[in-house]
N, C-alpha and C positions, 0 to 999 in steps of 0.2 A: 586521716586527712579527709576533709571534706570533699565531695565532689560538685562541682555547680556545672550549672548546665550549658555554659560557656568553655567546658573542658575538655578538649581533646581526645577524642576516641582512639584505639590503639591504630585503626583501621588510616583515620585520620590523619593520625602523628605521622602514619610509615610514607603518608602523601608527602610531605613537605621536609623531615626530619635531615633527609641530606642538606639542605640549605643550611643550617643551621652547623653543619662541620666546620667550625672557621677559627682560629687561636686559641685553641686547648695547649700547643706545645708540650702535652706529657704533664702538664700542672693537674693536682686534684681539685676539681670543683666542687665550690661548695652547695654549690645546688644545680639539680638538674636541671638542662635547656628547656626540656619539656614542660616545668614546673614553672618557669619564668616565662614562655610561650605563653601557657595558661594562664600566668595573670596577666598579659597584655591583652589576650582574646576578654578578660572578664571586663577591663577595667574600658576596653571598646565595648562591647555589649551594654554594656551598665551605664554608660560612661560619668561616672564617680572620677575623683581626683586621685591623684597619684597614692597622697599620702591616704585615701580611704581603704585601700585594697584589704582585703583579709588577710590575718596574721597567719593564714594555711598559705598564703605566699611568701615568699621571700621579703624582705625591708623594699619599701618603695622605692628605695633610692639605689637599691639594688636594680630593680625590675626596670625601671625608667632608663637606666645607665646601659642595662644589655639592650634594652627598645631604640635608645638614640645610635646604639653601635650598628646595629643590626639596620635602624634606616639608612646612617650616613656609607654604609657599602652596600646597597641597593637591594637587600636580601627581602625586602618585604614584598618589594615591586616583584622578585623575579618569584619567589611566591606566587602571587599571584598571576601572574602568567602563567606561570606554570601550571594551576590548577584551574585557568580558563582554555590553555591547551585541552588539559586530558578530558575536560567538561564536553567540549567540542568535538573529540576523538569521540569519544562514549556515545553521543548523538546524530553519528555517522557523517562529520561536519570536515571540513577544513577544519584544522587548529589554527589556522592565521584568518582575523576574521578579515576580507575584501574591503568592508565600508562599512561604517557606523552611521549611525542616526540620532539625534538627538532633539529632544521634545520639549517643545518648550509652551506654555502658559498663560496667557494674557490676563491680567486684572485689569477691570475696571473699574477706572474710578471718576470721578462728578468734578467740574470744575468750582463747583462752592469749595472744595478743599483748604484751598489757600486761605479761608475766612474760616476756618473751625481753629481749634485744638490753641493749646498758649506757648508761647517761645521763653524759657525763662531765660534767655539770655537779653530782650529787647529791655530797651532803658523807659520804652514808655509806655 
């Protein structure tokens, strides 16, 4: 197996790896969470289309299929919380941040705008 550098460190995996306990019921899987983990990290890193992932991954339609189960019971959100938690632990913080900020950008632009560029939808 290939490794890319979008893959999960052992270190990594053991952060998040309990979220991911969820409707096994005793069934044998045919591929491990981890490995399907991994192509969702690659296929965001990259971001390639479903069907482009590497055949070191499971069928696309596999990986897409645990990724929408996996959003639609909030497992990615709480992920992520959770490892903005322990980020913020580790930096002698609160883990609940108080308040946020958020920055935002002005472009300028020229009032001749409206007289440039062509509309292909106009009739005349």
């Amino acid at each position: 197996m290939i490794n890319y550098p979008s893959d999960l460190t052992d270190k990594q995996w053991d952060l998040i790896k309990d979220h991911f306990n969820y409707g096994n019921y005793g069934k044998k899987r045919r591929h491990s969470i981890r490995i399907l983990v991994n192509a969702v990290f690659y296929l965001i890193k990259t971001g390639c289309q479903w069907r482009f992932i590497p055949n070191e991954y499971p069928p696309w339609k596999t990986a897409y299929s645990f990724y929408r189960r996996a959003q639609n019971k909030g497992i990615w959100e709480k992920v992520m919380k959770d490892l903005v938690e322990k980020s913020r632990v580790k930096m002698g913080r609160n883990p609940n941040p108080s308040y946020s900020l958020i920055d935002s950008q002005s472009v300028k632009t020229t009032d001749k705008a409206n007289n440039r560029g062509i509309d292909g939808g106009k009739k005349n």
